[in-house]
C-alpha positions, 0 to 999 in steps of 0.5 A: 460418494467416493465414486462422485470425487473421482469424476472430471479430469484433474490435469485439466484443473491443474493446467488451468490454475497454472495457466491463471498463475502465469496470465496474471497477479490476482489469485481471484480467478485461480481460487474460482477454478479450483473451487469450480474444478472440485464441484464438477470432480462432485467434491459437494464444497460451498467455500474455498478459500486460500491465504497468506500473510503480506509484506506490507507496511499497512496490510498484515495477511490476505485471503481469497474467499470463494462461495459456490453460487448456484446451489447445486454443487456441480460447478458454479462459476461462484465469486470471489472475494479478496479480505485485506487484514490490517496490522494492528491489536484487533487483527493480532487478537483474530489471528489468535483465534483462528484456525491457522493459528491453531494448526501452526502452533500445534505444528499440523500441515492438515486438520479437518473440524465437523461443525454440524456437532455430529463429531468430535471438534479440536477443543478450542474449535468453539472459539473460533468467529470462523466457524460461528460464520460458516455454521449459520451457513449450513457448513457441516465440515470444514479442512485446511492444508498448511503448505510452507515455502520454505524461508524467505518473504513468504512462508506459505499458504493456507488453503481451506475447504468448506462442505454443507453436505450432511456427514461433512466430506469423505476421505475422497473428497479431500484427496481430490482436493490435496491433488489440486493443492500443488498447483495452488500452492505454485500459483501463490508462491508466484503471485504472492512474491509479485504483491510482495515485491510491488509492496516493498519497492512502493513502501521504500520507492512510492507506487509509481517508482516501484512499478518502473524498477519492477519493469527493469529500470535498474541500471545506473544512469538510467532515466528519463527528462520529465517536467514535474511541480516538484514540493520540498518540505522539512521541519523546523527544529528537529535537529535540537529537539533529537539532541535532547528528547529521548530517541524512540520518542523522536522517531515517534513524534518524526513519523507523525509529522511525516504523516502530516507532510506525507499523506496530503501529497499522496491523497492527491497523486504526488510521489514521495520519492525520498526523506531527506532526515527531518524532510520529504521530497515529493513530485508531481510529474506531468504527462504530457504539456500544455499550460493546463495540464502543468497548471494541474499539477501545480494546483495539486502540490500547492493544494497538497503543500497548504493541506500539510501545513494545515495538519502539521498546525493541528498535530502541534496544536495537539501536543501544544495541549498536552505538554509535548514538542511542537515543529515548523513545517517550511515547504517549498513549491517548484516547477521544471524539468528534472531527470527521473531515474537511477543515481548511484554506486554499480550496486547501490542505487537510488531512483530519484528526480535530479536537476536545478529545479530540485537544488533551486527548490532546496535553496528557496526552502532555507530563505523561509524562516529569513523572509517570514514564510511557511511555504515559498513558490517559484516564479515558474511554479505560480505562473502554472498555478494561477492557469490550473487554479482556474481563476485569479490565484491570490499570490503575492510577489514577495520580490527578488531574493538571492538563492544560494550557488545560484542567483537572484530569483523572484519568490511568490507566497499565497497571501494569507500564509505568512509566519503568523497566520495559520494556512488555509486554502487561500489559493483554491477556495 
C-alpha cells in the first residue's frame, strides 16, 4: 500500500493548487484538485475537506467539502461543496462538539480517529455529529492537520481527510497527503484573506462600495457623477429616549430599528452607504438613463421606503404590547445626480454620495413631523416613480414648501400615508 501512495507526481499537484489559488476566490476548485491529486497518488480517500473560520457579521466559519464520486478511488473529478456556519447559540454549541475544537483545546496540529471500532478512538470521539455522519458512509478512518497563520484576521485552516478502505490509512498515505497541505494552507490564506476583505469592506461600506475600493478607488477626491433615487430615513425620538433608557439597552432597541429601515433597502438592491446616528442614507444608482430605468430605481426606493415604515409600525407595535419604547420613522425620497466617491482627511476617508440632491433630501426629511407625514418625496423623484410604477401612481401634491439654505420646493406624499394612517403600498399594488 505504501508503494500505491507514491505513485503520480506531487508538483504537479502542487502547482495546480497554486495555479487555482491565484486564477480565482473559490476554494471549491482547489480542494477538488487536491482531493483528486491524493486519488490518483492511490491515496484510497472519499472526503476532503478544508475550513476556517470567517470575518463576517453574519457568517462565523466556512468549510469546503469534497466527495470522490466515481467509486473507484483512482481520481474522480468529486464534488464539491461550500457549508456556511451562521453565528449564533446552535453553531457555538456544534463547534464544541467537533474535531477542531477538540484539537485546539488539547493544542494538537494532527490527529487521525479509526471509525470503524477496529482501534482506539480519542474518548469524546463518540460525541461527535461528524463522525456519526461519516460512519453511515462507510468511513474507516478519518485525519485533520491543524495549520495557524499566525496573528491577524485568519488564524488558520483545517484540512481533514476521510478513507473507507478497511484498516483505515497507512503512515503513506498521510504523508502524501502532509505534502500537499502547504500549498492548500497557501491557497486559503490568499483566498481567505479576499473573503474577509470583501466581507468587512461590505459590512462597514455596502457590497457594492466595498467591491470598488477593493478595485483601488481609495484616493481622496476621487469618484464618479451618477444620477441615483437617493432615500434618507431617521427616527423620531431617539435623542430623549438615550437620554434617559439604559445605554445597552438603546444600542438594542436602534439596531432593531436599523433592520426595520436596512433590510427593505437591500432586499431590493439599494446601497446603505452610512448611519447617520439614529438614521440610514441609502441609494439606489442608476445604470444607464432613460425614464424608464430612472423610474425602476424610484419604484424600488419608494417600495423599499414604505416596506420600512411598515415594519418600523409592526416592531413598535410589538414593544407597544409589551410595555417598551416605541420610535417614528420619517423618510425622505429624492432623485438627481450625486457624486459617488471618497471625501475626507489624506488618511481617513469616507466613500460616500455628495451633492444638492443628498442636503435636499436632508431638509425634506425635517418638514415631516411640520407637514404631517411619514415619508416625503421630491418633484423629481415622483415624476420618475409614476413612469416606473407602470401606471397612475397615487401621489399627491402636497404644495410648495420651503427647504432650508435652500428654496421653495413642491413635495409629493403617496395618498394613504399620512401622520395617522398606517403605510401600505398605495403606490404599487
Amino acid at each position: 500500500m505504501a508503494g500505491e501512495a507514491d505513485e503520480g507526481d506531487p508538483r504537479e499537484a502542487v502547482d495546480a493548487i497554486l495555479d487555482g489559488a491565484m486564477a480565482g476566490d473559490d476554494l471549491g476548485p482547489v480542494l477538488a484538485v487536491a482531493g483528486a491529486a491524493l486519488c490518483r497518488a492511490g491515496v484510497p480517500i472519499v472526503r476532503a475537506s478544508l475550513g476556517m473560520p470567517a470575518i463576517d457579521p453574519t457568517i462565523r466559519g466556512l468549510s469546503w467539502v469534497w466527495w470522490r464520486n466515481d467509486g473507484s478511488g483512482r481520481g474522480g473529478a468529486g464534488q464539491v461543496e461550500l457549508v456556511e456556519t451562521l453565528h449564533g447559540p446552535e453553531s457555538d454549541e456544534a463547534f464544541r462538539a467537533s474535531p477542531i475544537h477538540h484539537m485546539r483545546e488539547r493544542d494538537l496540529t494532527s490527529c487521525r480517529w479509526r471509525l470503524d471500532g477496529t482501534a482506539a478512538t480519542a474518548p469524546d470521539s463518540e460525541s461527535f455529529p461528524l463522525f456519526s455522519e461519516l460512519r453511515r458512509r462507510g468511513v474507516t478512518e478519518f485525519a485533520m492537520r491543524l495549520v495557524p497563520f499566525g496573528t491577524g484576521a485568519l488564524i488558520g485552516a483545517a484540512f481533514g481527510i476521510a478513507t473507507d478502505r478497511p484498516g483505515g490509512f497507512t503512515d503513506a498515505d498521510l504523508a502524501a497527503a502532509d505534502r500537499l497541505l502547504p500549498a492548500l494552507a497557501l491557497a486559503a490564506y490568499r483566498i481567505g484573506l479576499a473573503r474577509v476583505a470583501t466581507a468587512a469592506l461590505g459590512a462597514y461600506l455596502g457590497g457594492a462600495t466595498g467591491l470598488r475600493v477593493l478595485a483601488g478607488e481609495i484616493r481622496r477626491g476621487g469618484g464618479r457623477v451618477v444620477h441615483a433615487a437617493v432615500l434618507l430615513a431617521d427616527l423620531r425620538g431617539f435623542t430623549a429616549l438615550a437620554g434617559r433608557a439604559d445605554p445597552a439597552d438603546v444600542v438594542g432597541w436602534l439596531n432593531e430599528h436599523f433592520d426595520a429601515m436596512g433590510d427593505p433597502v437591500l432586499e431590493r438592491g439599494g446601497e446603505i452607504l452610512k448611519f447617520l446616528g439614529d438614521g440610514l442614507l441609502a441609494v439606489f444608482p442608476v445604470a444607464g438613463s432613460g425614464a424608464e430605468i430612472e423610474g425602476a430605481a424610484c419604484t424600488l426606493a419608494l417600495a423599499a421606503a414604505e416596506d420600512a415604515l411598515a415594519r418600523n409600525a409592526a416592531l413598535n407595535a410589538g414593544r407597544a404590547a409589551t410595555g417598551g419604547p416605541t420610535l417614528g420613522l420619517d423618510v425622505a425620497l429624492h432623485f438627481g445626480e450625486v457624486v459617488y466617491g471618497n471625501i475626507g482627511t489624506a488618511r481617513r476617508l469616507d466613500f460616500t454620495v455628495i451633492g444638492r440632491v443628498v442636503n435636499e433630501a436632508s431638509r425634506m426629511e425635517r418638514l415631516c413631523d411640520a407637514i404631517g407625514r411619514h415619508l416625503l418625496l421630491s418633484a423629481d423623484f415622483a415624476q420618475r416613480c409614476r413612469v416606473g410604477a407602470g401606471r397612475g401612481c397615487s401621489l399627491e401634491s402636497l404644495g410648495r414648501h420651503v427647504l432650508a439654505g435652500v428654496g421653495e420646493r413642491e413635495l409629493f406624499a403617496p395618498a394613504a400615508v399620512s401622520a395617522t394612517v398606517e403605510p401600505r403600498d398605495s403606490c404599487l399594488g
